[in-house]
C-alpha positions in Angstrom: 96.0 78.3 121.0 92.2 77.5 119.6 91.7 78.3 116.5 89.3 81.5 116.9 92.8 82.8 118.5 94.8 82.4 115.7 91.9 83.2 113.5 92.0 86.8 114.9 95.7 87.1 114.9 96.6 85.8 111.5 95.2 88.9 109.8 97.5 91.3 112.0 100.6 88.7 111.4 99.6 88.9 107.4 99.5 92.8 107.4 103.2 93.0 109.1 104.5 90.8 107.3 103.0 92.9 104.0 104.6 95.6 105.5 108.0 94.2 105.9 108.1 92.4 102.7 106.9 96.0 100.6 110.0 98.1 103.1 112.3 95.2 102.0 111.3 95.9 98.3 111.8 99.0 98.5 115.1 98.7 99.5 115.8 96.5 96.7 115.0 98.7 94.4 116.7 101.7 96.1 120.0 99.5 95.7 119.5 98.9 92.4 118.0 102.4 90.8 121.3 104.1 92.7 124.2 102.3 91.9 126.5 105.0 93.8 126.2 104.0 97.2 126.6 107.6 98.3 123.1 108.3 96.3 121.4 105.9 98.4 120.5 107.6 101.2 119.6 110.7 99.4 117.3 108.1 97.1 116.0 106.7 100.4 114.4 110.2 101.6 113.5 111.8 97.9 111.9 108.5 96.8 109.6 108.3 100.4 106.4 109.6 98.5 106.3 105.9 96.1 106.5 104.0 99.6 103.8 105.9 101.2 101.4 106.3 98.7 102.2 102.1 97.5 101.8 101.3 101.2 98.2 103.2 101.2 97.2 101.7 98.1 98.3 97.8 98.6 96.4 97.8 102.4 93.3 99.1 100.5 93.4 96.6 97.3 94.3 93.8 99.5 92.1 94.5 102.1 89.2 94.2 98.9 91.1 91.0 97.9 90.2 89.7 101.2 94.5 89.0 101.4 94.2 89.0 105.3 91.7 86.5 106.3 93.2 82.7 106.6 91.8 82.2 103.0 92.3 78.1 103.8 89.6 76.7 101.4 91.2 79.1 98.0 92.8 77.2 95.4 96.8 78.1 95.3 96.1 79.5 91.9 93.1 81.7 92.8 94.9 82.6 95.9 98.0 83.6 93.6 96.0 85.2 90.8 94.6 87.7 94.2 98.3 88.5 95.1 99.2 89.7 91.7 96.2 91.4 90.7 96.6 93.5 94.1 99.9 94.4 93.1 99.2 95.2 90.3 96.2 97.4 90.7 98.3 99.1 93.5 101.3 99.6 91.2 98.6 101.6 88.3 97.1 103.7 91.3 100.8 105.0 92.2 101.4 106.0 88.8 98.0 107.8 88.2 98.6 109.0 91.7 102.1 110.4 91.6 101.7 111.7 87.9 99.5 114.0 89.4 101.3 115.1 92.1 105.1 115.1 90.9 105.2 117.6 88.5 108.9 117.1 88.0 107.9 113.5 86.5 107.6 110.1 87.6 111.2 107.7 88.0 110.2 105.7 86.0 113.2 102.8 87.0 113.0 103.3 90.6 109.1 103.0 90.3 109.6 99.5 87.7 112.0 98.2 90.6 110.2 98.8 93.1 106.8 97.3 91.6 108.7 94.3 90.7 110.1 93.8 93.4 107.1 94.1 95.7 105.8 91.3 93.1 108.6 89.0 93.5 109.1 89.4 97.7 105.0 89.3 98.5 104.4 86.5 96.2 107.3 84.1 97.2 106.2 84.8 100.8 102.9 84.3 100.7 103.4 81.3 98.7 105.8 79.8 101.1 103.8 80.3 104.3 100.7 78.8 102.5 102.8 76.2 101.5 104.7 75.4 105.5 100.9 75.8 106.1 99.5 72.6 104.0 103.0 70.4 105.4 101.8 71.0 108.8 98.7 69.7 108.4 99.8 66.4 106.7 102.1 65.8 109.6 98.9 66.3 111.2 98.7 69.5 113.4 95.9 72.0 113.3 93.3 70.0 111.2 90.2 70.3 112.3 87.7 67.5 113.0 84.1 67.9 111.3 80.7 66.5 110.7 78.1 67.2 108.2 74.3 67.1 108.3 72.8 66.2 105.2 72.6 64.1 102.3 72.8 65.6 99.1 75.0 67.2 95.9 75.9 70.2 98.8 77.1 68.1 100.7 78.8 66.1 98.3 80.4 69.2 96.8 81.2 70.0 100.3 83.3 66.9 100.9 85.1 67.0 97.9 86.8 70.9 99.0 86.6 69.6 102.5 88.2 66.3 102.0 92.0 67.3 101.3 92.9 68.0 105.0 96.3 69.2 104.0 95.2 71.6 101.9 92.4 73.1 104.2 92.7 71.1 107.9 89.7 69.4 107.7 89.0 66.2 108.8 85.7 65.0 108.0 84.7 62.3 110.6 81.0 61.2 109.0 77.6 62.7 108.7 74.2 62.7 109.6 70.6 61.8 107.3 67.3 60.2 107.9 66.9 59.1 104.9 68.7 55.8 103.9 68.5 56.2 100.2 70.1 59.8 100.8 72.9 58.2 102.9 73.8 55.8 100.3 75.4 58.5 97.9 77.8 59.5 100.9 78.6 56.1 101.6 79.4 55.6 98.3 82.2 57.5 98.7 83.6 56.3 101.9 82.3 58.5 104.4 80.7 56.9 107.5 77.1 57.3 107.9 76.6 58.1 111.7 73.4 58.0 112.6 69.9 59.9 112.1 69.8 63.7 112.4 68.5 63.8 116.1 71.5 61.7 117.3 73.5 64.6 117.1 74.0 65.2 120.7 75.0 61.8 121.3 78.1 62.7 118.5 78.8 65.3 120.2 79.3 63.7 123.4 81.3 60.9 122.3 83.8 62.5 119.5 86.1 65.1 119.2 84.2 67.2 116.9 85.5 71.1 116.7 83.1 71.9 113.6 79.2 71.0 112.2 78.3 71.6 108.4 74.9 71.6 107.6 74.0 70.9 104.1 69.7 70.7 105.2 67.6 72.4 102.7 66.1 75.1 105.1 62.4 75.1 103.7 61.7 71.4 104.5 64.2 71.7 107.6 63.6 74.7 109.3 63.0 73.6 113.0 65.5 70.5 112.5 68.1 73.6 111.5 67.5 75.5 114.9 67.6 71.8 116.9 70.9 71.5 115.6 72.2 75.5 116.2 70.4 75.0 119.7 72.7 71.7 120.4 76.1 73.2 119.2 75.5 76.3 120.5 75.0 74.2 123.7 78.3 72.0 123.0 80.2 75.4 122.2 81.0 73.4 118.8 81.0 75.6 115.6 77.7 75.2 113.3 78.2 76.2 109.7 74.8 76.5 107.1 75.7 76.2 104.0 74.6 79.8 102.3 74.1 78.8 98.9 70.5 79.0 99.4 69.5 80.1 95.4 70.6 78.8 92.6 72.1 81.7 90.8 73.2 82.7 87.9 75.4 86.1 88.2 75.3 87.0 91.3 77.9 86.1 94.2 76.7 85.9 97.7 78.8 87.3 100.8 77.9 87.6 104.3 77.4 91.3 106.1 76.6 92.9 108.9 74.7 95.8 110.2 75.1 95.8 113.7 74.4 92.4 115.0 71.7 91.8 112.5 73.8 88.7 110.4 72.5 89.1 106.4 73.2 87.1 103.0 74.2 89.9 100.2 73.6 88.6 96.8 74.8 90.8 93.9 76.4 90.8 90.5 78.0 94.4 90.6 81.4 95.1 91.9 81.7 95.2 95.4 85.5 95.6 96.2 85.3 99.0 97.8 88.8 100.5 98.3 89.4 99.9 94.2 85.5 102.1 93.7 87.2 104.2 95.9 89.9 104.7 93.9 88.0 104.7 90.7 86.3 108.0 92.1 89.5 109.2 92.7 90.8 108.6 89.6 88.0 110.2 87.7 87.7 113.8 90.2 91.9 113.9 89.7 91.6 113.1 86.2 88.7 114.7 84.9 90.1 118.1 86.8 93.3 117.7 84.9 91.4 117.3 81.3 89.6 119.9 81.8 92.4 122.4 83.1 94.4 121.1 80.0 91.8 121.2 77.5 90.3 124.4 78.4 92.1 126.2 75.3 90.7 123.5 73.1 86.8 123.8 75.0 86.7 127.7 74.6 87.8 127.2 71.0 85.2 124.5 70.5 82.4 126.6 72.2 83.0 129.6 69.8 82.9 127.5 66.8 79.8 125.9 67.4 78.3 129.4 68.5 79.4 130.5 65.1 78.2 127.5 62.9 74.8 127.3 64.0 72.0 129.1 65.7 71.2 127.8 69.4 73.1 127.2 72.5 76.6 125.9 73.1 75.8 123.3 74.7 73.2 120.7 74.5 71.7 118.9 78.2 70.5 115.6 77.0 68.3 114.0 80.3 70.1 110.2 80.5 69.3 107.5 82.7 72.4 107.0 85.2 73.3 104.4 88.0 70.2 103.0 89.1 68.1 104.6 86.9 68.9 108.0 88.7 68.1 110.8 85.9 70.8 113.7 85.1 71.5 116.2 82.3 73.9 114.7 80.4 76.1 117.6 78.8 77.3 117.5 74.8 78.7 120.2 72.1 75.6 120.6 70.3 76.2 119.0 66.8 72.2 119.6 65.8 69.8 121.5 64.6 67.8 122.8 67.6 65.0 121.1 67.1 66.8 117.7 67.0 64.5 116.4 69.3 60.9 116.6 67.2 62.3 115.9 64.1 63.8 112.6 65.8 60.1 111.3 65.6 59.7 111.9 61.6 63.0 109.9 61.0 62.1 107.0 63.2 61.1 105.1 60.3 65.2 105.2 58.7 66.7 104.2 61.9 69.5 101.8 61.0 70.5 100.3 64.4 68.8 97.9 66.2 67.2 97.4 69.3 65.8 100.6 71.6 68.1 103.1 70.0 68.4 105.6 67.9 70.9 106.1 64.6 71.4 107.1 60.9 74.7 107.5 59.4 73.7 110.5 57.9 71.7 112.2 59.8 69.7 115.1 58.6 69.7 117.0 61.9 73.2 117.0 62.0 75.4 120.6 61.3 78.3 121.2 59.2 80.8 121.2 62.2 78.5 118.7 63.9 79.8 115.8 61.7 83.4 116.9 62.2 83.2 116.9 66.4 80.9 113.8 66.4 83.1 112.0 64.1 86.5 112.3 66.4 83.6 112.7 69.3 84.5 116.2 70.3 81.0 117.2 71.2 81.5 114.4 74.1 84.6 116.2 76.0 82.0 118.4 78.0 80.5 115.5 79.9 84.2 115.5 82.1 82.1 118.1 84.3 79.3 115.4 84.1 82.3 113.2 85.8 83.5 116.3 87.9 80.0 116.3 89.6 80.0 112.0 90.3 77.1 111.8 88.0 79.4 109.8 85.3 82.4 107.7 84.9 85.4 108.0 82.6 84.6 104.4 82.5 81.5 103.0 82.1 79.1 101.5 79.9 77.1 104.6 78.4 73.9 106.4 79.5 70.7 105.5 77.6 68.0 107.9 77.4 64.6 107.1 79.5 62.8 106.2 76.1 65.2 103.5 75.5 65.4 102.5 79.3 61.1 101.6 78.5 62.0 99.1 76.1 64.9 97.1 77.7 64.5 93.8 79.0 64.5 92.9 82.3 68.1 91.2 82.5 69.2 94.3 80.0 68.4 96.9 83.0 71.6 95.2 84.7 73.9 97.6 82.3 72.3 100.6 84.6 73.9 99.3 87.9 76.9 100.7 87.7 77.8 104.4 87.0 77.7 105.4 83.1 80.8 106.5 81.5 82.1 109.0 79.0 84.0 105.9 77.2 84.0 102.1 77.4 83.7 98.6 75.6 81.5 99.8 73.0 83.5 103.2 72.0 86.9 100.9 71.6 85.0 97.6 69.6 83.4 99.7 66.2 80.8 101.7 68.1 77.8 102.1 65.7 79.6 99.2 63.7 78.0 97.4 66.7 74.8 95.9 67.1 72.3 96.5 70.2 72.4 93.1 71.7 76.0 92.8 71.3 76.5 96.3 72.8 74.9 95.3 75.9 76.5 91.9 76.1 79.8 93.8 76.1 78.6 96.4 79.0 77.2 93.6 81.3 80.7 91.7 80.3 82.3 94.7 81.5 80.5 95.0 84.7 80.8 91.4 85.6 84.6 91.4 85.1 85.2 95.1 86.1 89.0 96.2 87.5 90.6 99.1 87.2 93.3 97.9 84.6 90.3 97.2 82.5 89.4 100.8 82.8 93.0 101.7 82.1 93.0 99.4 79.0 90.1 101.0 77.6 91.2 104.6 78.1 93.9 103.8 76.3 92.0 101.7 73.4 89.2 104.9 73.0 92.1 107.2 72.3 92.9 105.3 69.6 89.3 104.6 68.5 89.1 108.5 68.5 92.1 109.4 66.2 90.9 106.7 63.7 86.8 107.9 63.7 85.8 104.6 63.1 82.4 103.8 63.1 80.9 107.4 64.3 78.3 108.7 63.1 
């Protein structure tokens, strides 16, 4: 079997044996949530819901954890971090998701079983065929022999990762330079130096190559690039370019797809799209329950505010969303009605820094506006901002356009993911905070977004909200 073969099987072999190991689990935990062995079956049938919507979720989470590709060049530890951060994002989602729709209450013991159980099985076997994996190939079978093209820190970077064959089946035979002060730095570390560039073909006739890495700066080596794609191509021998082509800073690069158009995506914002998905999900679901449960509280709310002060219920703010896409962002009003103009008299006693706007006491402010802005009340309207897909529960929160002017250029990063009713500035001292720190911890957020980090900082704000501390 070649190794495209078993590259296109291993994924389908991975996914039944997911499967297996998750129905295994879930037997497990069956046997030990019903100790009665004549409330197994029964537990077997009533308890269905957990393995269907935990089956849903894990193909979906580790299906963005990239769990079903060969994975060969991940460290153990990476490659075990992925496992158990796909459990457990798939363990949260089947909580949110069957608090929602079992009324009658969650079991919690069979739910705990099964979760660590799934952990235990999936892990151990994953582990273990990685592990059979790496002792094959130091006895020697499926390693694969390989060249590279290219002197330089890429390609000594390269040969480091590539240089372990039983960790990743490589064996890397030699390369290929011009330049004789280039080679010397890969002779230096005992790899043979082939040949010139051009003498490709003549490598390829007379070893057993099955793969070509080139490390060539494309700018400077553009047509010697396409030389070498035209001879492999020729050979039917693999050619791989190395696509770190920028140096960069944030950003992680991928390669896509539209159609048979072959692109290099570089971003910095979260791109594992089951887990957005779900994130939507979670906030529709979520925000349609608060608001169904709250309603009593809202309608009291709205009269009270109607009563304290002339003006409207409700106060549309215009705030700069994902992308810099512009919505009415929906508050209790806590202010005078003309908020707005007399913002420009008290510029000059603005007490936080950077492009924003605050004064501990605020003039504008009414009587029951300090009380609803202090335990942040007036925000609980902005769940039909959430309803709509216009915000987040989560999420670093919407500026207005006036501030948007006066960001820097790296700052404008904080607008590429959706806004949020609460996040990592509502749970760390909010107007206790400054600017600069605010938006260190928003772009901190994005860069190391998952949904247990949402789920940590729901339950962080409710805490933040009880206290009042630092509202304003």
């Amino acid at each position: 079997m070649t190794h495209r073969q078993r590259a296109k099987l291993t994924p389908w072999g991975l996914l039944l044996g997911d499967g297996l190991c998750i129905f295994l689990a879930y037997a497990v935990a069956i046997y030990l949530s019903a100790p009665v062995p004549e409330t197994r079956i029964e537990r077997f049938f009533t308890s269905s819901p957990y393995l269907a919507v935990f089956v849903v979720i894990w193909f979906g989470t580790a299906l963005d954890e990239r769990l079903w590709s060969i994975r060969g060049n991940q460290s153990i530890n990476a490659y075990l971090y992925a496992l158990l951060k796909a459990v457990g994002n798939a363990a949260l989602f089947c909580v949110f998701i069957m608090i929602i729709f079992r009324p009658e209450g969650v079991e919690r013991e069979f739910l705990a079983a099964f979760c660590l159980a799934t952990l235990a099985i999936l892990v151990s076997v994953r582990a273990a065929i990685r592990l059979v994996f790496w002792k094959l190939r130091d006895m020697g079978f499926d390693i694969k022999r390989t060249i590279l093209i290219g002197a330089n820190d890429r390609t000594a970077k390269l040969l480091m990762v590539l240089g372990s064959r039983g960790r990743y089946g490589y064996q890397v035979e030699g390369f290929l330079e011009d330049d004789p002060e280039r080679a010397k730095s890969l002779k230096d570390l005992g790899l043979p130096h082939l040949g010139a560039i051009d003498t490709l073909g003549d490598v390829l006739r007379n070893m057993n190559i099955d793969e070509v890495y080139v490390a060539l700066p494309v700018r400077s080596h553009y047509e010697s690039i396409q030389h070498i794609a035209s001879y492999c191509e020729g050979a039917g021998v693999p050619v791989h370019l190395l696509a770190d082509l920028f140096p960069l800073r944030i950003a992680t690069s991928r390669l896509m797809h539209i159609q048979d158009i072959p692109l290099l995506s570089l971003s910095t914002i979260p791109e594992a799209y089951f887990k957005l998905v779900m994130k939507r999900v979670i906030d529709f679901f979520g925000s349609t329950a608060l608001i169904v449960a709250l309603s009593p509280m809202l309608a009291t709310l709205a009269m009270l505010v109607k009563l304290d002060s002339t003006g409207p219920i409700l106060f549309g703010q215009e705030r700069v969303g994902q992308n810099q896409r512009r919505f009415k962002m929906l508050k209790f009003r806590s202010m005078v009605v003309n908020a707005e103009e007399l913002r420009k008299k008290l510029e000059a006693q603005n007490e936080a820094d950077g492009p924003v706007f605050k004064m501990k006491n605020d003039p504008r402010v009414t009587r029951l506006g300090r009380f609803i802005r202090r335990y942040s009340l007036d925000e609980f309207p902005q769940l039909f901002n959430v309803w709509k897909g216009e915000m987040s529960l989560v999420g670093p929160r919407p500026p207005i356009p006036s501030e948007v002017e006066q960001y820097s250029w790296d700052q404008r990063r904080r607008l590429s993911v959706k806004p949020g009713m609460t996040g990592p500035w509502q749970v760390s001292g909010r107007n206790l905070v400054g600017f600069e720190e605010w938006v260190e911890m928003d772009l901190a957020y994005i860069d190391n977004w998952n949904l247990t980090l949402d789920f940590i900082i729901l339950l962080k704000t409710f805490r933040a909200v009880v206290r009042g501390r630092g509202a304003s």
